[in-house]
PLY file of the C-alpha trace (Angstrom):
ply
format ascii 1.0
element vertex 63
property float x
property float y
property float z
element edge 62
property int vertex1
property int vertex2
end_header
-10.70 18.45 -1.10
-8.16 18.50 -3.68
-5.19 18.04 -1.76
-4.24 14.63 -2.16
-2.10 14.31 -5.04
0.03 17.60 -3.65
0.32 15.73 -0.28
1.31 12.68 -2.44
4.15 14.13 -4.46
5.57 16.33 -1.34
5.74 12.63 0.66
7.70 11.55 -2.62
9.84 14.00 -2.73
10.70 13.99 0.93
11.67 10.65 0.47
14.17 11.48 -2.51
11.60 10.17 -4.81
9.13 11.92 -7.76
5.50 11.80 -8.64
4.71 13.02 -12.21
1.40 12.88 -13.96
0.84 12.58 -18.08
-2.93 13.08 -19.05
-4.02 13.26 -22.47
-7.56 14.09 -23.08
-10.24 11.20 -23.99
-7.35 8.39 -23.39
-6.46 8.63 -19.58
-4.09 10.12 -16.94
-0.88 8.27 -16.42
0.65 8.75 -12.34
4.13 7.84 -12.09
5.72 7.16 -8.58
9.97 7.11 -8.31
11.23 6.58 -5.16
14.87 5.46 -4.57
15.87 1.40 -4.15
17.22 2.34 -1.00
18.42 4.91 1.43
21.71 5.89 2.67
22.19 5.09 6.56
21.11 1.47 7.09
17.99 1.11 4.55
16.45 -2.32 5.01
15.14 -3.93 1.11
11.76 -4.92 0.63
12.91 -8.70 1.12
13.15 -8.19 4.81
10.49 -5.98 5.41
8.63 -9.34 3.85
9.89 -11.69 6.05
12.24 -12.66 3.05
15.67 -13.02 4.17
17.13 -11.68 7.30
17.69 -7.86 7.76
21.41 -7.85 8.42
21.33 -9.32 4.66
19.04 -7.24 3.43
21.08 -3.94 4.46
24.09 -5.00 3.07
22.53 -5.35 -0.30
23.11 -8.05 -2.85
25.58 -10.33 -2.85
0 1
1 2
2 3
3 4
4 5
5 6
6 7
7 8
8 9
9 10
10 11
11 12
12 13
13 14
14 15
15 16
16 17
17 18
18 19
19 20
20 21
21 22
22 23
23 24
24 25
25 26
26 27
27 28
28 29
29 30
30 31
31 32
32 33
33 34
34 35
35 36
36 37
37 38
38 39
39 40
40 41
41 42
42 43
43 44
44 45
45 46
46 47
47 48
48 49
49 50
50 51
51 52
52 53
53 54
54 55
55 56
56 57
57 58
58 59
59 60
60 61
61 62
């Protein structure tokens, strides 16, 4: 219906993030998601989220 990749870069942006798109004609298009490492007021890292190291660690960042 044509509304996905406007749905797709309003999520990004709502999430303090970007979604660009390059196309060049007979080579390809190129879709380019940014979104922020983490948020401010208790983000939890991917390595958590993963069951890779416990989530009071991964909110306090790296060591």
């Amino acid at each position: 219906t044509g509304l996905g990749l406007p749905l797709a870069r309003m999520l990004a942006e709502l999430h303090g993030g970007s979604l660009t798109l390059d196309s060049e004609k007979n080579i390809g298009t190129t879709a380019t998601l940014l979104l922020p490492a983490a948020r401010l007021g208790g983000a939890v890292g991917l390595g958590a989220a993963a069951g890779g190291c416990p989530p009071d660690r991964a909110a306090a960042g790296p060591s």
